[in-house]
MIFI-883735 format. One record per atom (N, C-alpha, C): residue number from 1; residue in one letter; atom name; x, y, z. Coordinates in steps of 0.1 Angstrom, whole numbers. Layout:
BEGIN
    k  r   a     c1     c2     c3
  NUM  a  CA      X      Y      Z
...
END
This chain:
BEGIN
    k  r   a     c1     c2     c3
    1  x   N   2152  -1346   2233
    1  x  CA   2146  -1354   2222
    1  x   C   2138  -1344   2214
    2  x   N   2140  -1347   2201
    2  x  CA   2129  -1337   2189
    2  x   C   2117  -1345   2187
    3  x   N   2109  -1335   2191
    3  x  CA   2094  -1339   2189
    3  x   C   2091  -1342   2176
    4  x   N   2081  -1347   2174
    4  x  CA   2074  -1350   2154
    4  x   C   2070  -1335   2151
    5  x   N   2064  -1327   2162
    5  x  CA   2061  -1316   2155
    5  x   C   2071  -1307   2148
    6  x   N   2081  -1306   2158
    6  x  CA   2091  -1296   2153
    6  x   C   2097  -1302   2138
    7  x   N   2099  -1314   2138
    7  x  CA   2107  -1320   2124
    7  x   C   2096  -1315   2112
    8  x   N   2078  -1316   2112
    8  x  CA   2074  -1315   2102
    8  x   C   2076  -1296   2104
    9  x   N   2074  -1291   2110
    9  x  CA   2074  -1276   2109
    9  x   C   2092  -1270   2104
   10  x   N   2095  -1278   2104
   10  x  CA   2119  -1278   2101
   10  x   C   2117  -1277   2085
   11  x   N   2122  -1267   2082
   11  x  CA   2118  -1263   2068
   11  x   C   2136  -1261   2060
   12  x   N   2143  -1268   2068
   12  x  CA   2158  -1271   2067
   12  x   C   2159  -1281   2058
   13  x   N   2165  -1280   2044
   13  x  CA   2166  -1291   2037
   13  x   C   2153  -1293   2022
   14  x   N   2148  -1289   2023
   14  x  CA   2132  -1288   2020
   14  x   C   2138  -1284   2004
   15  x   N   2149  -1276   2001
   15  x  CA   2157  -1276   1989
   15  x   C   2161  -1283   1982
   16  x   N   2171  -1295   1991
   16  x  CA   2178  -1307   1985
   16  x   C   2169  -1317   1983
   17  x   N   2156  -1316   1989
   17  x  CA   2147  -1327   1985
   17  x   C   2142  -1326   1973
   18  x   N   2139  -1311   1973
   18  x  CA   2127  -1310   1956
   18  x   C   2143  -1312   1946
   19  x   N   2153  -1308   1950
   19  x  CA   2167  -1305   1939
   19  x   C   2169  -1324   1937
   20  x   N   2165  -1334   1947
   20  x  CA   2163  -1348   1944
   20  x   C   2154  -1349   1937
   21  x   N   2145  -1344   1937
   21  x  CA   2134  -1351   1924
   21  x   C   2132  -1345   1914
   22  x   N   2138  -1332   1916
   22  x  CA   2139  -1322   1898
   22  x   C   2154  -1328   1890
   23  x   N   2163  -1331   1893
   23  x  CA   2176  -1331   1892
   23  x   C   2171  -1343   1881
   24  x   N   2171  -1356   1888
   24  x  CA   2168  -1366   1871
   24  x   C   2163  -1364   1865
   25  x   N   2151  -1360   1867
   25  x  CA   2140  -1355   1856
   25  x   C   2143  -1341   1844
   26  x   N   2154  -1337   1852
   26  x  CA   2159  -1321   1842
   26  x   C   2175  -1334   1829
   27  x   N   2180  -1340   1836
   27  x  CA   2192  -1351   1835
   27  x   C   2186  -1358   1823
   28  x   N   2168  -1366   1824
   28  x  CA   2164  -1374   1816
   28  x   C   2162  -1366   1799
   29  x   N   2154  -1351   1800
   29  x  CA   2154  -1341   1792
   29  x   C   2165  -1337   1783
   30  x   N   2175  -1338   1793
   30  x  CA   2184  -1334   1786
   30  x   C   2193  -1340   1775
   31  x   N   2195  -1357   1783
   31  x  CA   2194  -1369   1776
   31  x   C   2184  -1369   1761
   32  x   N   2176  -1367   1766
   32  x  CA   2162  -1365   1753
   32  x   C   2167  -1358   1740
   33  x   N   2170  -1348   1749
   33  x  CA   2169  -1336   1733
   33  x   C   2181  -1340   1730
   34  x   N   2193  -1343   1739
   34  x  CA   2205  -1352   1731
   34  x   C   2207  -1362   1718
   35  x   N   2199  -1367   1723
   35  x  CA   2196  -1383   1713
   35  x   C   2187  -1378   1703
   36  x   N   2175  -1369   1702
   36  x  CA   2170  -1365   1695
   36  x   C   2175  -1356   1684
   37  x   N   2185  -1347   1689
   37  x  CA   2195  -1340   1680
   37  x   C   2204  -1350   1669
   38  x   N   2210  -1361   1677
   38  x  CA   2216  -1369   1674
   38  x   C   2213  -1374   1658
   39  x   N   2201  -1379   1664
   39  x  CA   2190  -1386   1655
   39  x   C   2186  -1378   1644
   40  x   N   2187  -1363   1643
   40  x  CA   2178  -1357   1634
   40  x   C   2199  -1352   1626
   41  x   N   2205  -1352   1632
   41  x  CA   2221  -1352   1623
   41  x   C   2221  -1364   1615
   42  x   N   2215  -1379   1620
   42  x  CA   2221  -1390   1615
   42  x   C   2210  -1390   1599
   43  x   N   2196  -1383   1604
   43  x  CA   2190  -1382   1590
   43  x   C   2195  -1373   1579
   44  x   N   2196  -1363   1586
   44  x  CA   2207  -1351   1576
   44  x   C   2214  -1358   1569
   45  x   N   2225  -1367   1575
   45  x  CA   2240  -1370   1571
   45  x   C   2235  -1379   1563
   46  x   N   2222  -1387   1563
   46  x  CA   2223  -1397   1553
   46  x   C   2214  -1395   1538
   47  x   N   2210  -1381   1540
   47  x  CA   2203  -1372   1527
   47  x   C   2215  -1369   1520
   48  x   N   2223  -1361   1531
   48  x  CA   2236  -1360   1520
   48  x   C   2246  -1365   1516
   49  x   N   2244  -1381   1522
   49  x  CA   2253  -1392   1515
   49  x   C   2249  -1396   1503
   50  x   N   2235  -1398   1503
   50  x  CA   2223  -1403   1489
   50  x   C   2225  -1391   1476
   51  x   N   2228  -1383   1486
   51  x  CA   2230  -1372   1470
   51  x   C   2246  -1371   1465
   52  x   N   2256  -1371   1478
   52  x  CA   2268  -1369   1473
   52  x   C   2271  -1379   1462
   53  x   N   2265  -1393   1468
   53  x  CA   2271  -1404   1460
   53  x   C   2267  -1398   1446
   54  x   N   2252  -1402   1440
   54  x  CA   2250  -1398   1432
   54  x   C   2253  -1387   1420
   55  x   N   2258  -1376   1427
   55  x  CA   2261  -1365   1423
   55  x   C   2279  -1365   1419
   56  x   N   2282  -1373   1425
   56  x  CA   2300  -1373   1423
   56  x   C   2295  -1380   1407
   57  x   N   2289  -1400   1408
   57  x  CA   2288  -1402   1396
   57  x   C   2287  -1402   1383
   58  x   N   2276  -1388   1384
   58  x  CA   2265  -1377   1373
   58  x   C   2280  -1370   1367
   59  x   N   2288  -1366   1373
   59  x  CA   2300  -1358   1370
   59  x   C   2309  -1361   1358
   60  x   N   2308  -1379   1358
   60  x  CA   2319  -1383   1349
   60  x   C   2313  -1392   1338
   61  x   N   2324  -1391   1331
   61  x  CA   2314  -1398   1317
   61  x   C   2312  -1409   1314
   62  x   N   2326  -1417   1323
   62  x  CA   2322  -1430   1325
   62  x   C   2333  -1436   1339
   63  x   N   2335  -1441   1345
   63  x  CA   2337  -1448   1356
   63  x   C   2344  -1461   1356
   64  x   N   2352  -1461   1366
   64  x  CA   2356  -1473   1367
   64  x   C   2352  -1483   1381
   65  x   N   2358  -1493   1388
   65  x  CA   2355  -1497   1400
   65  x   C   2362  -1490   1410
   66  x   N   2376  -1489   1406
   66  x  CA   2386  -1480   1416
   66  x   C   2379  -1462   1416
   67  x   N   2376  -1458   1408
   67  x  CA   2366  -1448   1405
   67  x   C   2353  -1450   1418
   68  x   N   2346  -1458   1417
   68  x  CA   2335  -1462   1428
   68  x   C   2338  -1457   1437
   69  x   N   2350  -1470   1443
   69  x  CA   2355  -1471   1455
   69  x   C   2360  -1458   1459
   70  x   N   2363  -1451   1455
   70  x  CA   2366  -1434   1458
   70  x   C   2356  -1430   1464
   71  x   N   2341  -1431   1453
   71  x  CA   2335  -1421   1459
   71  x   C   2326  -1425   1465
   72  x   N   2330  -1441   1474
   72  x  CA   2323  -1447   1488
   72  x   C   2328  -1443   1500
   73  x   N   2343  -1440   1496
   73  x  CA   2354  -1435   1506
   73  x   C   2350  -1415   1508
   74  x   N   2345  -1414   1496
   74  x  CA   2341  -1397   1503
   74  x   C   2326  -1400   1513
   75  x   N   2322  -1410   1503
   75  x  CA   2308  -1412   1516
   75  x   C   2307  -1414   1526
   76  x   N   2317  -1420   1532
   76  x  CA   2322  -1425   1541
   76  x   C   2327  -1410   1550
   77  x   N   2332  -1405   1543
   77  x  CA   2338  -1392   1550
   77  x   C   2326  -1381   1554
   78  x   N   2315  -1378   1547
   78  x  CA   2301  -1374   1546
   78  x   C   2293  -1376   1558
   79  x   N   2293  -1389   1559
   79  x  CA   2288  -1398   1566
   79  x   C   2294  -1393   1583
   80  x   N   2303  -1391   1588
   80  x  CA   2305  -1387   1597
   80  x   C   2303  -1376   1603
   81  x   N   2302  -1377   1616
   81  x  CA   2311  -1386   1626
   81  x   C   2303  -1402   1630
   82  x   N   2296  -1406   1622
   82  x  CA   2286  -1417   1626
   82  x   C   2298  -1428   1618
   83  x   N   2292  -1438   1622
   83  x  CA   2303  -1451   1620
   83  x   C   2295  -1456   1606
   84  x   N   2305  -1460   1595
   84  x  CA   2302  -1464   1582
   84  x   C   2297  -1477   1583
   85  x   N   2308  -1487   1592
   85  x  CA   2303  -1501   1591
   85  x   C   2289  -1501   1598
   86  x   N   2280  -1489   1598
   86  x  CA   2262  -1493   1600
   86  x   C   2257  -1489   1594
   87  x   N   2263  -1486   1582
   87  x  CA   2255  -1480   1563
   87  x   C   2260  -1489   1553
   88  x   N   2250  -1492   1547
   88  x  CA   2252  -1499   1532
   88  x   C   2248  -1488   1523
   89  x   N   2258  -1490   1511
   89  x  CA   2261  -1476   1503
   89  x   C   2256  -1480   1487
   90  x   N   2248  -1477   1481
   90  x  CA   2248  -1482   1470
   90  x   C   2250  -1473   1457
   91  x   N   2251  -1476   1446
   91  x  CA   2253  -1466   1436
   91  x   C   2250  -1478   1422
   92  x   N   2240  -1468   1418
   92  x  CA   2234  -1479   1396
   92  x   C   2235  -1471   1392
   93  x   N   2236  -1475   1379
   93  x  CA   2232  -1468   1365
   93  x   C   2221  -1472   1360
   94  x   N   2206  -1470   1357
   94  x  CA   2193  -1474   1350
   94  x   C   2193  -1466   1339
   95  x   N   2190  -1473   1329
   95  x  CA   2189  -1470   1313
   95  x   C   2172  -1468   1310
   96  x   N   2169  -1462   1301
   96  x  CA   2159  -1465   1296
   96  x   C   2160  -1473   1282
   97  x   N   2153  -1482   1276
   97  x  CA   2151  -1488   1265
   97  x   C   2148  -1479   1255
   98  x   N   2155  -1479   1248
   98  x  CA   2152  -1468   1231
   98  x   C   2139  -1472   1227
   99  x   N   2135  -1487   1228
   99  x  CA   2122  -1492   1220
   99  x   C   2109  -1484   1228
  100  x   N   2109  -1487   1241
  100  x  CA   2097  -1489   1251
  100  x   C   2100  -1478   1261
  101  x   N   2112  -1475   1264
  101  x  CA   2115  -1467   1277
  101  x   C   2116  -1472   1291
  102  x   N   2116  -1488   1286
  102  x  CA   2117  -1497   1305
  102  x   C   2130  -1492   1310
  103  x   N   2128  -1494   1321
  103  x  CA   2142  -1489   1329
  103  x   C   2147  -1504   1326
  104  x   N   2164  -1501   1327
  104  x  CA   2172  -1514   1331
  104  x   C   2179  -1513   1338
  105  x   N   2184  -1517   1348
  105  x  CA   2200  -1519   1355
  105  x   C   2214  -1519   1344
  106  x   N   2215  -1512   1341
  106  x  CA   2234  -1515   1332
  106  x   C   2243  -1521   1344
  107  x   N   2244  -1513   1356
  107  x  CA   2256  -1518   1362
  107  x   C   2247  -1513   1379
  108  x   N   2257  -1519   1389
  108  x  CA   2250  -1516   1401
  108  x   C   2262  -1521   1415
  109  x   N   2266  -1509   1423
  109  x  CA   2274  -1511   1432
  109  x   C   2276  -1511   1447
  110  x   N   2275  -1520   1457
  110  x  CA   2272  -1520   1468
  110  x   C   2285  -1519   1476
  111  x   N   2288  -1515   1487
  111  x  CA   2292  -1514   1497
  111  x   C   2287  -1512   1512
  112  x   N   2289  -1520   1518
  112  x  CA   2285  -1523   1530
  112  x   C   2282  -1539   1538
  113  x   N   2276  -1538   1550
  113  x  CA   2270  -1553   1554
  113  x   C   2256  -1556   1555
  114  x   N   2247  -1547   1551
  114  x  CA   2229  -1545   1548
  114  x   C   2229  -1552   1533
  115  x   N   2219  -1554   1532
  115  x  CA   2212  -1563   1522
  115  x   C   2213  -1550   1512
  116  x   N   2218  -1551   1497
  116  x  CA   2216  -1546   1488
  116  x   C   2203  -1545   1480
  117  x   N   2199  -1539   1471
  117  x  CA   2184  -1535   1466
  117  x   C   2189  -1546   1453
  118  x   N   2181  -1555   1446
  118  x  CA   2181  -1562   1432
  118  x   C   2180  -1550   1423
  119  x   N   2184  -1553   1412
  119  x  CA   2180  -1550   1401
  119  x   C   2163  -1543   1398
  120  x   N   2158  -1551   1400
  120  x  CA   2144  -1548   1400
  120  x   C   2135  -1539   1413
  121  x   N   2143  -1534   1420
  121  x  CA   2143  -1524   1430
  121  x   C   2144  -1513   1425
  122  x   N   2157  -1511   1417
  122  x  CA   2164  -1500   1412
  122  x   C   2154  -1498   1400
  123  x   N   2155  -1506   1392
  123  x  CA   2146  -1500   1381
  123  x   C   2130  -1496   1382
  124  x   N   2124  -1501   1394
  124  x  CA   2113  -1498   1395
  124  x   C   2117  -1484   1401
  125  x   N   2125  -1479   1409
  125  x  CA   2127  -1466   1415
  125  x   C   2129  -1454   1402
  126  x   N   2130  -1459   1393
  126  x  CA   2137  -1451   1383
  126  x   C   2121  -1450   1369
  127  x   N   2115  -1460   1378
  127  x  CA   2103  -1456   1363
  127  x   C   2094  -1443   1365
  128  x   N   2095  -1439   1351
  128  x  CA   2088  -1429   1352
  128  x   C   2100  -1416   1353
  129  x   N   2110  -1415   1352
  129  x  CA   2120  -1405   1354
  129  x   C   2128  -1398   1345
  130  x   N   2118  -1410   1335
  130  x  CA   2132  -1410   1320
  130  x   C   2128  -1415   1308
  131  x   N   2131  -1409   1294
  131  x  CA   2126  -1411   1286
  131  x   C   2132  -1419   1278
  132  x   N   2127  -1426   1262
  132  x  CA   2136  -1434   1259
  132  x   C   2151  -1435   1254
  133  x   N   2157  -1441   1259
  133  x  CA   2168  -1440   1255
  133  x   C   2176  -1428   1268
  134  x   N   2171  -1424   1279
  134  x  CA   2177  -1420   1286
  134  x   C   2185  -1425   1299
  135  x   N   2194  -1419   1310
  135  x  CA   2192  -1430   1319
  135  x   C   2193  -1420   1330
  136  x   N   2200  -1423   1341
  136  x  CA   2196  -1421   1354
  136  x   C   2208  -1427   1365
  137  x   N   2215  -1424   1375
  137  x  CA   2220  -1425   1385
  137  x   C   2215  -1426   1393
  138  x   N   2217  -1439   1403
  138  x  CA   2209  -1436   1417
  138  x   C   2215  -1444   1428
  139  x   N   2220  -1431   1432
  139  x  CA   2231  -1431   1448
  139  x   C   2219  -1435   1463
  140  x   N   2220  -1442   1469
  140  x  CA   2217  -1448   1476
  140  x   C   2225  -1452   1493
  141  x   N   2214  -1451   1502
  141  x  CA   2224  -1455   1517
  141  x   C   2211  -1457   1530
  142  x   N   2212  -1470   1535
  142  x  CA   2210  -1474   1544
  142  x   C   2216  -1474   1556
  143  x   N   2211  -1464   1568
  143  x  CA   2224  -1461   1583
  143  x   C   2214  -1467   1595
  144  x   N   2216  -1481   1598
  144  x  CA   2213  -1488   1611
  144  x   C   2219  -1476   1622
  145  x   N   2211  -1470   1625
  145  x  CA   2213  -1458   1638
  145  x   C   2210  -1468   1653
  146  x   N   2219  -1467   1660
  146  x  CA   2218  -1470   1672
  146  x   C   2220  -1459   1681
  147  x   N   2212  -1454   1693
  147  x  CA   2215  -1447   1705
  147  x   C   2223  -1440   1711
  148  x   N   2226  -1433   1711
  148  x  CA   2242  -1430   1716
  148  x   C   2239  -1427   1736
  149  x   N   2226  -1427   1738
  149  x  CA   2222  -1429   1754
  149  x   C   2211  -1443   1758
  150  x   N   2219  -1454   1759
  150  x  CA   2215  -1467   1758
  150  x   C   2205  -1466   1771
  151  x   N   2204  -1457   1777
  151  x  CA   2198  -1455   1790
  151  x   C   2185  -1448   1788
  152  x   N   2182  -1442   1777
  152  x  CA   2166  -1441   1777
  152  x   C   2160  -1445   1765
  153  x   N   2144  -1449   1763
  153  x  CA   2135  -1453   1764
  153  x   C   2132  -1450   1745
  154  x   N   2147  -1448   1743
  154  x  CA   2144  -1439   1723
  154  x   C   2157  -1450   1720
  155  x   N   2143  -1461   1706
  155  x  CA   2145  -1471   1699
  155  x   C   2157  -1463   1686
  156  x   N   2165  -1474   1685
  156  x  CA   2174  -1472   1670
  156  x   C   2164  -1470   1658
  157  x   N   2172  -1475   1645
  157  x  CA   2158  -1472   1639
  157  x   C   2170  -1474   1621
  158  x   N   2166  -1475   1610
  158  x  CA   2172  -1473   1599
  158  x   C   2168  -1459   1591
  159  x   N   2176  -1453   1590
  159  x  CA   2175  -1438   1577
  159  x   C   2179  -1448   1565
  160  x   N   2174  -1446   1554
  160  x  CA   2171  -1449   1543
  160  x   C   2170  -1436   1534
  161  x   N   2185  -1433   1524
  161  x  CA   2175  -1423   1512
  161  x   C   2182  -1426   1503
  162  x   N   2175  -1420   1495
  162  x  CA   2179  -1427   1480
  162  x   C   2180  -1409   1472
  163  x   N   2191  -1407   1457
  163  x  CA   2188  -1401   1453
  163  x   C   2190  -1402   1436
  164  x   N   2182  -1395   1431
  164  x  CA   2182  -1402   1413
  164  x   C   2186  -1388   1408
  165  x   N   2197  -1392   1401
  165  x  CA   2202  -1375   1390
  165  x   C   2204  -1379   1380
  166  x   N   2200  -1371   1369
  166  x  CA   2210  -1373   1353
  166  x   C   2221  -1369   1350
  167  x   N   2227  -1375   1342
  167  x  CA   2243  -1377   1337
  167  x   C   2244  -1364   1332
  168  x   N   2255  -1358   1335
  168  x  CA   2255  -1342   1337
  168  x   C   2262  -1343   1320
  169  x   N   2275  -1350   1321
  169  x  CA   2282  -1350   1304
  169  x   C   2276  -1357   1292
  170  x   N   2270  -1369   1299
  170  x  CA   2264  -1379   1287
  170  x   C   2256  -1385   1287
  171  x   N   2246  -1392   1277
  171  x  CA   2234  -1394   1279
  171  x   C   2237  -1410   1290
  172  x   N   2245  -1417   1293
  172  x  CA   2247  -1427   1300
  172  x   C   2261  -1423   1306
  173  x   N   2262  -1435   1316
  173  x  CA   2275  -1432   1325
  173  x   C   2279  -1450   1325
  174  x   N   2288  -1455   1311
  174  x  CA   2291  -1468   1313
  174  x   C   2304  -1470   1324
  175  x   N   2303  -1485   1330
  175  x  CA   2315  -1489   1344
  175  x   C   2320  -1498   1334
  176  x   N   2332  -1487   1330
  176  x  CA   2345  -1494   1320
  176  x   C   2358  -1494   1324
  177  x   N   2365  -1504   1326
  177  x  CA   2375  -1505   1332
  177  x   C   2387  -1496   1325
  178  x   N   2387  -1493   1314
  178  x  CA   2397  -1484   1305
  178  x   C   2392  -1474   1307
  179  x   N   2383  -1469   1310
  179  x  CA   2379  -1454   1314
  179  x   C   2393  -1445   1317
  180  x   N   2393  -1437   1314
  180  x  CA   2408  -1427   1319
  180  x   C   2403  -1417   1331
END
C-alpha cells in the first residue's frame, strides 16, 4: 500500500497538472486577441465602406438608381468578408441654399435592414461644410458586429462611419434617371 507521504513527495505528473490550468487560460487569450483583431478589421472595413461609397458618387456627374445600386454592390464587396445583411448603407446628396447656405437633402439612398438617418440628420451632418450654393456627398454605413467567439465575455457592438466629399466634376450630383 502507498503511504500519503510518498504520493505528496511523487513529483510524477506535477506537469500535466500546471499544463491543466495554463492550457485554458493560454486558449481564453488567444480567443481574445482573436475577436479583438476581428473587431478592429470590422472597424477598418467599415471606414472604408463610408468613404468608398461616397467617393465612387463624388466621381460622376449625375447618377441614376441602377447607378446606386452598383455602388451598394461594390460596398458590399468592401465590406467583406463580414456579412452585408448586418450593415445599412446609406448615400445623399446635401445642397447648400444660394440665399442662406442651409443645407438641404436633394436626394437620399438607403440600403439595408437598420433604421436609415432623416433628412434632417443628413443635413445637420453637413452644416458648416459648404458654402452657398455648394453641396456635398455623404456615404454612410452602420455594421451590427456580432462575435465570431460566442464563448467569451466580448459584447457585439455597432461601427458607425460616415463620410462627406465634394463633387469632383460638378458643383452638384443630381439622381436622374436619363443620366447616361
Amino acid at each position: 500500500m502507498v503511504k500519503l507521504s510518498q504520493i505528496v513527495r511523487d513529483r510524477r505528473g506535477i506537469a500535466a497538472v500546471e499544463l491543466a490550468f495554463v492550457v485554458p487560460v493560454l486558449l481564453a487569450l488567444m480567443g481574445g486577441i482573436v475577436e479583438i483583431a476581428t473587431m478592429v478589421l470590422a472597424s477598418s472595413k467599415t471606414t472604408a465602406v463610408a468613404q468608398t461609397i461616397a467617393d465612387l458618387v463624388s466621381r460622376y456627374s449625375c447618377v441614376t438608381d441602377s447607378m446606386i445600386d452598383d455602388i451598394f454592390d461594390g460596398a458590399k464587396l468592401v465590406l467583406s468578408p463580414f456579412k452585408s445583411n448586418s450593415a445599412t448603407f446609406e448615400i445623399a446628396s446635401v445642397e447648400f441654399d444660394k440665399t442662406n447656405g442651409a443645407p438641404q437633402v436633394k436626394w437620399h439612398r438607403s440600403l439595408g435592414n437598420g433604421s436609415a438617418s432623416g433628412d434632417a440628420d443628413l443635413a445637420a451632418k453637413a452644416t458648416n461644410l459648404g458654402g452657398k450654393g455648394d453641396s456635398v456627398i455623404i456615404g454612410s454605413i452602420a455594421y451590427e458586429y456580432s462575435p465570431i467567439l460566442t464563448f467569451l465575455p466580448i459584447a457585439g457592438g455597432t461601427f458607425a462611419e460616415t463620410a462627406i466629399v465634394r463633387p469632383r466634376l460638378t458643383n452638384s450630383i443630381p439622381l436622374d434617371p436619363s443620366c447616361p
